[in-house]
C-alpha positions in Angstrom: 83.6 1.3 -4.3 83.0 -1.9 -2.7 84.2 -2.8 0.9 86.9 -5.5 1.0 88.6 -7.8 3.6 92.1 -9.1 2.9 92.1 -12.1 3.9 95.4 -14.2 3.4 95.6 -17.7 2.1 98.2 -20.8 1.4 98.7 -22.3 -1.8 100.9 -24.7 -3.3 104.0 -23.3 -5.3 102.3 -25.0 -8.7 98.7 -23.1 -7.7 100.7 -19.8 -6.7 103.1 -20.0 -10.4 99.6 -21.2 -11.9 98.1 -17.8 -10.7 101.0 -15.2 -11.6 101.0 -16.6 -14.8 96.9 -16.1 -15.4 97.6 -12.9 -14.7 101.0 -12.7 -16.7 98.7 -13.7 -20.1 96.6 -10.7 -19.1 93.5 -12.9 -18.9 93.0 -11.9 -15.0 94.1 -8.3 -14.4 95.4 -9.6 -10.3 95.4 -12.9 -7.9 92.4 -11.4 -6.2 90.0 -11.0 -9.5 90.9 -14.9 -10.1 90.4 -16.1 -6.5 86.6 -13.7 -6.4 86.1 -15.4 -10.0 86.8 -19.2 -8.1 84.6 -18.1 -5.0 81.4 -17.1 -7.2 81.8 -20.4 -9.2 82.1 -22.4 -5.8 79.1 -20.3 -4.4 76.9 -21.3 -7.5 78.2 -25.1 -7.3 77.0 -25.2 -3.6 73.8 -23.5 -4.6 73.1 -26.0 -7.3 73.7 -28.9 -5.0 72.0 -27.4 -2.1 68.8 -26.9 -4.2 69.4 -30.9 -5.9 69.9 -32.3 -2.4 66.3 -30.7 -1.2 64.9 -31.9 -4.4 65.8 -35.4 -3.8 65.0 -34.7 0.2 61.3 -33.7 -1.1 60.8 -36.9 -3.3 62.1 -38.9 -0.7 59.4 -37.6 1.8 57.0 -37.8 -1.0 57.7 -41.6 -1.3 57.4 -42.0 2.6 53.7 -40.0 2.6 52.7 -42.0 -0.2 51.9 -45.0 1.5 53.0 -48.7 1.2 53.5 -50.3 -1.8 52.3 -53.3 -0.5 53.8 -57.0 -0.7 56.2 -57.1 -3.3 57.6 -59.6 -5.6 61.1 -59.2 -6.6 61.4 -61.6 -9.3 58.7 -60.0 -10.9 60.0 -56.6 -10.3 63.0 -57.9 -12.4 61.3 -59.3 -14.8 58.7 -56.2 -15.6 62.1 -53.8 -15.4 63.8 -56.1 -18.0 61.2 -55.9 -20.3 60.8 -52.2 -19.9 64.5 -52.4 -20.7 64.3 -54.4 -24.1 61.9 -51.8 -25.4 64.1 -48.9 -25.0 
């Protein structure tokens, strides 16, 4: 068997009824499964941002080491990115 720590937490009344009744329906067998069920989803959410935050980290860096872009022209910027626009 797997080693456990109790650990206690507070929750509303509306989570706490919300809970008892998941497990009431039978779709969790106790508090504990949901609660384990809510960490692993939390774990993978972090995971997935962690990994999109050093993606976007990287192409930032990858902008920096490219160089300068040189002088730029705004109004032609808008105009090239409105066009780009119109053909889409």
């Amino acid at each position: 068997m797997v080693a456990v720590e109790k650990i206690s937490i507070a929750l509303t009344p509306d989570m706490a009824a919300m809970l008892r009744q998941v497990v009431a329906d039978g779709e969790y067998v106790s508090t504990s499964e949901i609660i384990r069920d809510a960490l692993r989803d939390w774990k993978n959410k972090r995971t997935h941002h962690n990994k999109a935050l050093q993606e976007l980290r990287n192409l930032w860096q990858d902008g920096i080491d490219s160089g300068s872009a040189g002088e730029l022209n705004i109004e032609e910027i808008k105009i090239k990115a409105r066009d780009k626009a119109k053909i889409q």
